[in-house]
C-alpha positions in Angstrom: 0.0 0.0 0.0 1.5 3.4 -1.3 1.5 6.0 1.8 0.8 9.5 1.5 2.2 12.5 3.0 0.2 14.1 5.8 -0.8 17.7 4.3 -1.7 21.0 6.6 -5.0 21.6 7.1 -5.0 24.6 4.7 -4.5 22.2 1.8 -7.8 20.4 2.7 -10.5 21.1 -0.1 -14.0 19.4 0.0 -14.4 20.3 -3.9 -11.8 17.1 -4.8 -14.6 14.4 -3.0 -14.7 11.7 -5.8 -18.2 10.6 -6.9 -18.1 6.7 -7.7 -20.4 4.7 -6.2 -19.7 1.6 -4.4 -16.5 0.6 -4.2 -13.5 1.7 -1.4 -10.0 2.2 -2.2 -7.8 3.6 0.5 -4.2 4.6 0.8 -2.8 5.4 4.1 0.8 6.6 6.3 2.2 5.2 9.0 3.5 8.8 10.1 2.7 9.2 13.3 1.9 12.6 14.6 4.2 14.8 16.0 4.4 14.7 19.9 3.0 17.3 21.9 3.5 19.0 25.2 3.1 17.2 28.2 0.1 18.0 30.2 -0.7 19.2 33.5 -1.4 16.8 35.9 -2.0 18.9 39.0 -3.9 21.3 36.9 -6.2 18.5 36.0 -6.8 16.2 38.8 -7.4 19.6 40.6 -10.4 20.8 38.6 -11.0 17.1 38.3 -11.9 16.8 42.0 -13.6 20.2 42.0 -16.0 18.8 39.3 -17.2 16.1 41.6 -18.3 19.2 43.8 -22.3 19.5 43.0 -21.9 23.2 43.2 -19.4 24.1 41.1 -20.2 21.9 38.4 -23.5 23.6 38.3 -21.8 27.0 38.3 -19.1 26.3 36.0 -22.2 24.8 33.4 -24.3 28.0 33.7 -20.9 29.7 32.8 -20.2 27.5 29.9 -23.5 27.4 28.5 -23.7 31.2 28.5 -20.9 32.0 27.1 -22.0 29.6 24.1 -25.1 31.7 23.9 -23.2 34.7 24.3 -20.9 33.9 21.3 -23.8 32.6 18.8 -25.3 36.0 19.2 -21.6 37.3 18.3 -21.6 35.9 15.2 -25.4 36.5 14.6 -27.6 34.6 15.4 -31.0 34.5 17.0 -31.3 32.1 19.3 -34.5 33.1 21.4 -36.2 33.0 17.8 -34.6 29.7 17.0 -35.5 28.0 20.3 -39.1 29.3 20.0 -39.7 28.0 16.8 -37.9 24.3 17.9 -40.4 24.6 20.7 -43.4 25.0 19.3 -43.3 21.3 17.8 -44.8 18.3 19.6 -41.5 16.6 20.6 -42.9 14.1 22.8 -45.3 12.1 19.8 -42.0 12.7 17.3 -39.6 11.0 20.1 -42.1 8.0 20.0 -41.3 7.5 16.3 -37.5 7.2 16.9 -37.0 5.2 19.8 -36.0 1.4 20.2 -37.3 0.4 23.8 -34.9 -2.4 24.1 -32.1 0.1 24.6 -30.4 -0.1 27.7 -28.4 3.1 28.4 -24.8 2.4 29.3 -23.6 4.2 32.8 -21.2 6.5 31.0 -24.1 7.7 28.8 -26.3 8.9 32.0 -24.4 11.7 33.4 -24.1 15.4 32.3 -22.7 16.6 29.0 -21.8 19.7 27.3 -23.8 21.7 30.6 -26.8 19.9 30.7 -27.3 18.1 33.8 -29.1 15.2 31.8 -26.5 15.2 29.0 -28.1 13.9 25.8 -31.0 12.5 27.3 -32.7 16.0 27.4 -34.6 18.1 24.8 -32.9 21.1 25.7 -29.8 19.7 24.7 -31.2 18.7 21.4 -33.0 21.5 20.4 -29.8 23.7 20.9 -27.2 21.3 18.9 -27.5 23.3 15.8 -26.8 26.8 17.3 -24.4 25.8 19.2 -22.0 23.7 17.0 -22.2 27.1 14.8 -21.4 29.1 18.0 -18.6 26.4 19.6 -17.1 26.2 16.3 -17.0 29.7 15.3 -13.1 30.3 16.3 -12.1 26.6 14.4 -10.2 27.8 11.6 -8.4 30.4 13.2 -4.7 28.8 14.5 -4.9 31.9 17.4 -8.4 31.0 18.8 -9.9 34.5 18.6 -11.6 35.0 15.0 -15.5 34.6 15.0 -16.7 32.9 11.3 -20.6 32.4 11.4 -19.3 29.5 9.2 -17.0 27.6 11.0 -18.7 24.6 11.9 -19.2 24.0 8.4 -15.3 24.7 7.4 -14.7 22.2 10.3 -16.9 19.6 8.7 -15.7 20.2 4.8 -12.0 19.7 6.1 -13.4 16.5 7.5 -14.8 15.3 4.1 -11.6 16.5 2.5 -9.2 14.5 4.5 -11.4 11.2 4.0 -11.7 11.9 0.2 -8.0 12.2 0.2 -8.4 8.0 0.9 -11.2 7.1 0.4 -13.1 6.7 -3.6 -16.1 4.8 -4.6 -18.5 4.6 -1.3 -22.0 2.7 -1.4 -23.1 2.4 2.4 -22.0 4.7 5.1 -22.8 4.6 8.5 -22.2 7.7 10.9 -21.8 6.8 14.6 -22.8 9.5 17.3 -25.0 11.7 14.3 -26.5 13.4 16.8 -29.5 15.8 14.6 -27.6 14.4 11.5 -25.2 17.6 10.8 -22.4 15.2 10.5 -24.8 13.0 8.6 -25.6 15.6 6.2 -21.8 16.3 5.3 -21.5 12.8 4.3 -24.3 13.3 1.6 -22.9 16.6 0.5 -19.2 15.3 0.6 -20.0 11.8 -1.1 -23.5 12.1 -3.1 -23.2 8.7 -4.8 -23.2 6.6 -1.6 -26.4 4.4 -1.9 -27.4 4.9 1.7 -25.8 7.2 5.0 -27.3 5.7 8.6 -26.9 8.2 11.4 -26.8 6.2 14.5 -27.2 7.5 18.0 -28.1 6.9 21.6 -30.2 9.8 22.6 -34.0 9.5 20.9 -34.1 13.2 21.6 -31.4 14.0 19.1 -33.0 11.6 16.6 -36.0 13.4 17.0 -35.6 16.3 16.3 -33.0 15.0 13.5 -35.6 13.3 11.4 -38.0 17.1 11.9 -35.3 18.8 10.4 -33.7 16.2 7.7 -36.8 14.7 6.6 -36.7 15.9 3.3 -33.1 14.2 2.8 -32.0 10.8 2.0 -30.9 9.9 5.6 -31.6 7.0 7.7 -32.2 7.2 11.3 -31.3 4.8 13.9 -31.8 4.5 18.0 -28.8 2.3 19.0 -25.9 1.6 20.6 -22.4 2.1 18.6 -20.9 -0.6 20.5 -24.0 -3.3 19.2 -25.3 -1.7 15.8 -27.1 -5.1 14.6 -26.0 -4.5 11.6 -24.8 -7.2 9.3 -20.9 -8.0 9.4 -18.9 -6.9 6.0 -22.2 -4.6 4.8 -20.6 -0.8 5.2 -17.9 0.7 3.2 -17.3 3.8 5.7 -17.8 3.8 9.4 -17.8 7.5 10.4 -17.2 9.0 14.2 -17.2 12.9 13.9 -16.8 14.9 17.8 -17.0 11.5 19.4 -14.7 9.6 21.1 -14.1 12.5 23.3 -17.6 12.0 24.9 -16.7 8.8 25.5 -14.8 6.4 27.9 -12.0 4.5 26.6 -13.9 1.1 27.2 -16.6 2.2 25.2 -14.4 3.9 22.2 -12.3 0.5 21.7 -15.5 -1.1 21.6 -17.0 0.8 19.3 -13.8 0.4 16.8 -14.3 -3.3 17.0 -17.8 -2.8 16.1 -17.0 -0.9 13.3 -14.5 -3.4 12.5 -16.9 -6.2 12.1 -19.5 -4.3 10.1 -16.8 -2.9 7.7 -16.5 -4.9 4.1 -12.4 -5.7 3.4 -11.4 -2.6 2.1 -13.9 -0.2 4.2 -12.0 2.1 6.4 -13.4 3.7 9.8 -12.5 7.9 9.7 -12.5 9.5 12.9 -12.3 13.5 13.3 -11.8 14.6 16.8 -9.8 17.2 18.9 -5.9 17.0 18.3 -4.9 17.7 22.5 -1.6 18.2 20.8 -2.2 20.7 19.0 -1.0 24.5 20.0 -4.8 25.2 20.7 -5.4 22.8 23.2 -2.2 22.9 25.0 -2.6 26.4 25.7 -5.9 25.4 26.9 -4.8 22.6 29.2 -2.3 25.1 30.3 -4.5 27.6 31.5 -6.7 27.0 34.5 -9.5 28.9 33.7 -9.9 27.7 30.2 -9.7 24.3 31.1 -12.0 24.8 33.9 -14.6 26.2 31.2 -13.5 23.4 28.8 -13.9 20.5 31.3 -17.5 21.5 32.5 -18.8 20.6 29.2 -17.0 17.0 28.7 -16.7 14.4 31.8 -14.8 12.3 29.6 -11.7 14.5 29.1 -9.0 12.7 30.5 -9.6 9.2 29.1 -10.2 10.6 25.9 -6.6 12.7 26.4 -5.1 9.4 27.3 -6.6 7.4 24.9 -3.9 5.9 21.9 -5.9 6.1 19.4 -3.9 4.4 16.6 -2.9 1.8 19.0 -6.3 1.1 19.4 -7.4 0.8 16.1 -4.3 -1.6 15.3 -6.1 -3.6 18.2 -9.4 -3.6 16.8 -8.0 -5.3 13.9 -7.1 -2.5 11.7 -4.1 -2.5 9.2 -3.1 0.4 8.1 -4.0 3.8 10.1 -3.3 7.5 9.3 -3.7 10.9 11.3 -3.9 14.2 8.9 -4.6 17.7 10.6 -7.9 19.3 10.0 -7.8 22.0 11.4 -5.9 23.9 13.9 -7.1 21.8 16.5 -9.0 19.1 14.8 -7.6 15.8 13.1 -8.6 13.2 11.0 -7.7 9.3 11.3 -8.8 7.0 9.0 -8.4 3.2 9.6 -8.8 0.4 6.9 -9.8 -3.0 7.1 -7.2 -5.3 4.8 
C-alpha cells in the first residue's frame, strides 16, 4: 500500500470528493503525529476533584453554557427566535417514532454533558445542537483561537470530508456513529453524493427526533442504538464515520466501538474518525491555563480518558491494518483506519 504524506490543514478542499459509487480504495501513512506537550497533571486532577463538587459543576455549566449563547449572538444569530420556533413542535409524539425500547443506556451515557445536567438525554440539549456547534465552532479555523466565522462549523466539517476523500473513492453504504441531529450525517451526503445509503446512529432519541423534523426531506436513515452493538450485518458498510465523538466517551466504550465498526466494515472499508488534536497549539494552551480548562472540562466528563486514549494503538487492536492521522484543522484531526 503506497503512503501518502500528511498535508496542513489549509491544503484540505472538499471540492476534490470523488463521486463513484460503491467501491472503497484507501491509501494510508504510517507517520505518526508529532508529539506534543506534556500536560498538567495537577492542573487537571485539581479541577477534576472540584468537578465532583455538585456546586461548582452547576456554576461552571451555567458559565459554559452562556458563554456559548453569548458567542452565537456574536456571530449573529438568534437564538430566542430559534429556540421558539424548535419549541413550538410536539417533541414528545415525534420522540415515539425514533425510539428502540430495548435500549439499555450504558452508565457513562447517563451523566451530564456539554452543561446539561441530563447530558443527551434531554430536549434542551437537542434543540440547541444546531446553534451551538455554529457558535462552539465559530473560532475553528483560526490557529490563534480569537476569529469569530458564522461559518466555521461548516469549514470544520468540509475539512473532515476533504481528509477522507483524500483515501477514500467509490462509497455505497456509510454509517455515521454519534449523528446526533444528523449535521455530520448531512456532510456525508454533500461530501460523497453517490453513496447508496448514510445511517446516522445515535443513543439519545431526543437528538433523533428532532433529526428526522429537520432532515426529513433528505435521503438519511435514522437509527436509536448503541455504537458498540449496531445489529448490523458484518462486512455490509464501506465507511464507518465517528465525527466529535470519542471525546464524549470512555476508553472502554471507544475501543468497543472500533471493534464494532471493524466487524460491520466490508475488506477494504476504512473507519474515519475527526476529533480534537490535545496536541495541538490550541489545546495545549488550553490545558495550560486554569480557567480555560476549567470552562472546557464542564462541558466534557470524559476528558482525560479521551486525552489518554492511543488512538492508533487502538485501532491496530481492533484489527485495523493500516492507520493515518492528517490535521484538520488547527485543532482538529482526521484518522482514517482500513480494514485489509
Amino acid at each position: 500500500m503506497q503512503l501518502q504524506q500528511i498535508k496542513p490543514f489549509q491544503q484540505a478542499r472538499a471540492g476534490s470528493v470523488r463521486r463513484q459509487p460503491m467501491r472503497v480504495v484507501c491509501q494510508a501513512s504510517t507517520t505518526p503525529a508529532a508529539p506534543g506537550r506534556q500536560f498538567n497533571p495537577l492542573l487537571m486532577g485539581a479541577v477534576e476533584a472540584l468537578f465532583r463538587f455538585p456546586p461548582f459543576f452547576n456554576a461552571a455549566a451555567k458559565n459554559a453554557r452562556g458563554m456559548i449563547m453569548k458567542r452565537a449572538e456574536a456571530i449573529g444569530l438568534d437564538w430566542g427566535s430559534a429556540m421558539a420556533e424548535l419549541k413550538a413542535q410536539d417533541w414528545e409524539a415525534r420522540m415515539k417514532e425514533v425510539t428502540n425500547p430495548n435500549i439499555q443506556y450504558p452508565s457513562y451515557y447517563t451523566q451530564p454533558f456539554h452543561a446539561y445536567s441530563q447530558g443527551n438525554l434531554c430536549w434542551e440539549a437537542a434543540l440547541e445542537v444546531t446553534m451551538a456547534a455554529k457558535s462552539v465552532h465559530a473560532m475553528v479555523m483560526d490557529p490563534a483561537g480569537k476569529k469569530m466565522d458564522p461559518a466555521g462549523d461548516e469549514a470544520l466539517r468540509s475539512s473532515y470530508s476533504a481528509r477522507m476523500a483524500e483515501s477514500l473513492t467509490q462509497l455505497g453504504h456509510i454509517v455515521d456513529f454519534g449523528a446526533a441531529t444528523g449535521l455530520s450525517s448531512l456532510e456525508l451526503l454533500r461530501a460523497f453524493p453517490s453513496a447508496e445509503r448514510v445511517t446516522g446512529l445515535d443513543l439519545s432519541p431526543h437528538f433523533l427526533a428532532v433529526g428526522k423534523w429537520e432532515q426529513e426531506r433528505r435521503v438519511l436513515v435514522f437509527v436509536h442504538g448503541l455504537a458498540e452493538d449496531t445489529g448490523l450485518p458484518a462486512a455490509s458498510q464501506d465507511l464507518v464515520s465517528m465525527c466529535l465523538v470519542a471525546h464524549e466517551l470512555p476508553q472502554a466504550a471507544t475501543k468497543a466501538i472500533m471493534k464494532e465498526a471493524f466487524r460491520i466494515l466490508r475488506p477494504g472499508g476504512a473507519m474515519c474518525i475527526m476529533e480534537m488534536n490535545p496536541e495541538s497549539a490550541v489545546f495545549q494552551r488550553i490545558f495550560g491555563n486554569p480557567f480555560a480548562y476549567t470552562a472546557f472540562k464542564s462541558t466534557e466528563p470524559w476528558l482525560q480518558e479521551y486525552i489518554a486514549l492511543d488512538m492508533p494503538g487502538a485501532l491496530r487492536e481492533a484489527g485495523f491494518a493500516e492507520v493515518v492521522t492528517r490535521e484538520s484543522t488547527p485543532r482538529h484531526k482526521t484518522v482514517v483506519a482500513i480494514k485489509k
